[in-house]
C-alpha positions in Angstrom: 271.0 164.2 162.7 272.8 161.4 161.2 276.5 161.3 161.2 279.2 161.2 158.3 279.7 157.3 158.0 275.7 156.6 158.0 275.2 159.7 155.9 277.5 158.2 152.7 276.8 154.4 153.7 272.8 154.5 154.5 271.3 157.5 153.3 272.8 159.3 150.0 272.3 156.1 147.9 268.8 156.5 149.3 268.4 159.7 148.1 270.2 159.6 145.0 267.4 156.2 144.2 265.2 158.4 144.8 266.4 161.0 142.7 267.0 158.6 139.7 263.2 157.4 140.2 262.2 161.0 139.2 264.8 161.9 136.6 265.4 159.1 134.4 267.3 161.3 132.0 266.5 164.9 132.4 263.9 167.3 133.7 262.3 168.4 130.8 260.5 171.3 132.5 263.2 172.8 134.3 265.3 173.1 130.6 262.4 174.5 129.1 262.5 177.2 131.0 266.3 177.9 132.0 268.7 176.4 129.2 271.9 178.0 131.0 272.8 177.8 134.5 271.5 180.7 136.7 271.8 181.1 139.8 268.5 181.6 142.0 266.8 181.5 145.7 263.9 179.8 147.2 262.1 180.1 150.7 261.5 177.0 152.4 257.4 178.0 154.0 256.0 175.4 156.5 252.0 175.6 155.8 250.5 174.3 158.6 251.8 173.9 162.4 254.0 170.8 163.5 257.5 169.6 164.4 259.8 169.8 162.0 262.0 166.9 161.1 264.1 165.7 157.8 266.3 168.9 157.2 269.7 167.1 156.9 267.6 164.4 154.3 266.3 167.7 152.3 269.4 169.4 152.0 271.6 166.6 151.1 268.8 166.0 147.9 270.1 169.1 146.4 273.7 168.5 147.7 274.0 165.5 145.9 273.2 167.3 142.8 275.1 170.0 142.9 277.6 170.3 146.0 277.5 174.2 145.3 274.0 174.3 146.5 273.7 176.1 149.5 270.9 175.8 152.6 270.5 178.2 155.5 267.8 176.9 157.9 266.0 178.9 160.6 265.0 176.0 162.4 266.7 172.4 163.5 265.1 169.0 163.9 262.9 168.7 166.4 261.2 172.4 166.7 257.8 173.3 166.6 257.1 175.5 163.6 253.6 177.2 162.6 251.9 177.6 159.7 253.4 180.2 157.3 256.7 180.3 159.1 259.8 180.9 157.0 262.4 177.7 157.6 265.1 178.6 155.5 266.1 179.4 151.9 267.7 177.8 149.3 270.3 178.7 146.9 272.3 177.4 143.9 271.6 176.6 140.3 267.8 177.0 139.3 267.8 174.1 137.3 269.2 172.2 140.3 266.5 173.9 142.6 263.7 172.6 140.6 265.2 168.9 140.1 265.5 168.3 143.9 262.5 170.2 144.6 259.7 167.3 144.8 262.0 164.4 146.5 263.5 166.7 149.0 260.1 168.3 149.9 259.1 164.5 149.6 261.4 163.4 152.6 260.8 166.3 155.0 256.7 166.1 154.7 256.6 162.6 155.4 259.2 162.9 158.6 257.6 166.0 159.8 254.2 164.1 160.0 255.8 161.3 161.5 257.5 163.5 164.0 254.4 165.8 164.5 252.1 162.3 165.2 254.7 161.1 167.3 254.8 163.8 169.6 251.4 164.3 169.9 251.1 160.6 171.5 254.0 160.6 173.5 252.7 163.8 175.1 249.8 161.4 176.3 252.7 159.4 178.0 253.7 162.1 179.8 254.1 161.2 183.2 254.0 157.8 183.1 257.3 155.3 182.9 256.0 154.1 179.3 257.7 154.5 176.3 256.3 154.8 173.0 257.7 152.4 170.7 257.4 152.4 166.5 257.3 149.4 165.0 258.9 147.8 161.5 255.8 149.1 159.9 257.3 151.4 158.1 257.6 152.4 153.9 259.7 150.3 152.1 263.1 151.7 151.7 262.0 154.5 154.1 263.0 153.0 157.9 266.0 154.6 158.2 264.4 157.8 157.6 260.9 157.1 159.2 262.6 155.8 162.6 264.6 158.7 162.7 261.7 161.2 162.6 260.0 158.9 165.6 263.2 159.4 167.7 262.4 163.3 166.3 259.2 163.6 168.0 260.0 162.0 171.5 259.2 157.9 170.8 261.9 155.1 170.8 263.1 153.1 168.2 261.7 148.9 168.6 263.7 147.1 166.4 265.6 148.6 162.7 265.2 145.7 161.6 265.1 141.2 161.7 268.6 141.4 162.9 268.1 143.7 166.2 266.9 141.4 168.6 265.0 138.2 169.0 260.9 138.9 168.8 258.8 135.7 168.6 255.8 136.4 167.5 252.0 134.2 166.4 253.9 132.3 163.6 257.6 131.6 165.3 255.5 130.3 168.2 253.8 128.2 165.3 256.8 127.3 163.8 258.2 125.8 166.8 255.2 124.1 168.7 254.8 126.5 171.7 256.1 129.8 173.7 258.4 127.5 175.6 260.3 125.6 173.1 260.1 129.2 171.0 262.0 130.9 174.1 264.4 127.2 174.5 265.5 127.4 171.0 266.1 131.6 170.9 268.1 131.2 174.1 270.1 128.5 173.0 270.8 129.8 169.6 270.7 133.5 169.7 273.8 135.7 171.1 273.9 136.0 175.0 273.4 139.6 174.4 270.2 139.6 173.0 267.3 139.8 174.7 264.5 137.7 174.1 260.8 139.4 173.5 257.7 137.1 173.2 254.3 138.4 171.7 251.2 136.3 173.3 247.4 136.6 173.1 246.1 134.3 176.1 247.0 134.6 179.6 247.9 131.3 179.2 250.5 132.2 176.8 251.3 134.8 179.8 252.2 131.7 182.0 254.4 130.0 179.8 256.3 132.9 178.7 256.9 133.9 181.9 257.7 130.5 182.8 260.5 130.0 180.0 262.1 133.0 181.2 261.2 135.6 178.2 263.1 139.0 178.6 260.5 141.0 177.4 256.5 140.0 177.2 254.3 141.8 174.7 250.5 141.7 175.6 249.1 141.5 171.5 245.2 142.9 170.9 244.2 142.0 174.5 241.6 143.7 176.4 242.4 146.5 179.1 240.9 144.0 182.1 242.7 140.9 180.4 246.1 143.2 180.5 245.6 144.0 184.4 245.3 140.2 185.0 248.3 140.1 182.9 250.2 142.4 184.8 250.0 140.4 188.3 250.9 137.1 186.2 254.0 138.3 185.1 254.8 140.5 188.6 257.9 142.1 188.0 259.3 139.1 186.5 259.7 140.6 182.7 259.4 143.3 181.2 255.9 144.3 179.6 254.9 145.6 176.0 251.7 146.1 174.9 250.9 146.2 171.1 247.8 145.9 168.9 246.2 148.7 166.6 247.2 151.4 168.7 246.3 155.4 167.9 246.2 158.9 169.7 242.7 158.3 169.5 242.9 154.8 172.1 246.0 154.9 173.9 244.9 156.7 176.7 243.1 153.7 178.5 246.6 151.9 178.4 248.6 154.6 180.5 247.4 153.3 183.9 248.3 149.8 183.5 252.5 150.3 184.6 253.6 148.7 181.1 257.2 149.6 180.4 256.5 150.1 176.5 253.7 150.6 173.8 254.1 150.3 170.7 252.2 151.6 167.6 252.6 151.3 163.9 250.3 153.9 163.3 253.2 155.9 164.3 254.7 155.1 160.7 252.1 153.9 158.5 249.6 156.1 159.4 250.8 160.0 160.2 249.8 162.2 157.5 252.2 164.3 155.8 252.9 168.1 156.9 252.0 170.5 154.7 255.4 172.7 153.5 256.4 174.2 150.1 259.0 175.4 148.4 257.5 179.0 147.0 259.1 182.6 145.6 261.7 180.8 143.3 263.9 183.7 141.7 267.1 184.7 139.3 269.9 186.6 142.0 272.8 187.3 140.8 
């Protein structure tokens, strides 16, 4: 759950963005069919099994329309639901109801599926001293939320963003003429408290990164046997990452190599949505 401070600094103008994309001056639907206010209830149905995630982001949508709006939830962040469950209702003006109805449904599909995805590959961690990392391949305008449903479904949280920590990747390497005087520069410009990560490709690049004292070494797109040689290079000496087009469907060959992370941006660009719906929308009094 986010707190109070992020909430109001990070997240409602978010939402309310969001909110202006789909109203640009009225919903001309909703006033067609309820020109006064009325108050009315809605169930919140999940429609297919998964872990749930996003219910602060979906009831703040209609909270920031109307703070009368009112949200009872059977479930928190973080449970497994099933198909046809009943997660909570919704109640306040009908014409409020149907404005927030898409964005806020929006937000908790996409960091259901995120969450749902997530946990499905760290559960092929289980056991092992690996974490599962997400990446900054996330939706524009969407980390804060995306990252948060990782966290959701049992991964961890790489970077929030270019001002986190230091990660020198293909083209810093590039940009500065080699892993070593990559890692020399970081260290002597970046805070003390930062640690450095360096992504390499060759086992040659393994040597020097080692060498220059990286923090943090991630194996990119390298082969299962070219990671185990890898491994006895570096020997303790940093810690290991391994990245490169990672999925449920592959990373079970990595979980015997000792690594202390994996990362995967499939974990945010490529989990489908969950399936959930707003349904049985009517007048109470």
């Amino acid at each position: 759950m986010f707190d109070q401070v992020t909430l109001k600094l990070n997240v409602d103008p978010l939402i309310m963005g969001a909110l202006r994309e789909d109203i640009t001056n009225e919903d001309v639907s909703a006033n067609s069919v309820m020109r006064e206010p009325q108050t009315g209830q809605v169930d919140l149905i999940c429609k297919q099994d998964g872990v749930i995630c996003g219910l602060q982001v979906f009831e703040r949508t209609f909270k920031l329309l109307d703070e009368n709006t009112k949200v009872e939830f059977m479930v928190q962040d973080g449970d497994e639901v099933q198909a046809g469950q009943l997660m909570g209702r919704v109640v306040g003006d009908i014409r409020v109801l149907l404005c927030g109805e898409r964005t806020g449904l929006n937000y908790l599909q996409r960091m259901s599926g995120i969450a749902t995805y997530t946990h499905e590959v760290a559960a092929l961690l289980a056991g092992t001293k690996t974490k599962l990392l997400d990446t900054r391949k996330t939706t524009p305008n969407n980390r804060i939320f995306e990252k948060y449903a990782v966290k959701t479904g049992g991964g961890n949280n790489h970077r929030l963003n270019l001002s986190d920590g230091v990660l020198l990747k293909d083209n810093h390497i590039g940009a500065a003429g080699s892993v070593a005087k990559a890692v020399e520069m970081a260290k002597e410009y970046a805070p003390f408290v930062r640690k450095i990560e360096v992504e390499v490709e060759t086992l040659d690049q393994v040597k020097e990164a080692v060498e220059a004292g990286a923090d943090i070494i991630m194996l990119d797109n390298m082969s299962v046997d070219v990671m185990r040689e890898a491994m006895t290079i570096i020997d303790g000496r940093a810690e290991v990452e391994v990245s490169g087009n990672v999925t449920k469907e592959n990373i079970a060959r990595l979980t015997e190599l000792g690594v202390d992370y994996i990362s995967s941006g499939a974990l945010t660009h490529s989990a489908p949505i969950m399936d959930i719906s707003l349904k049985n929308l009517h007048p109470i009094d």
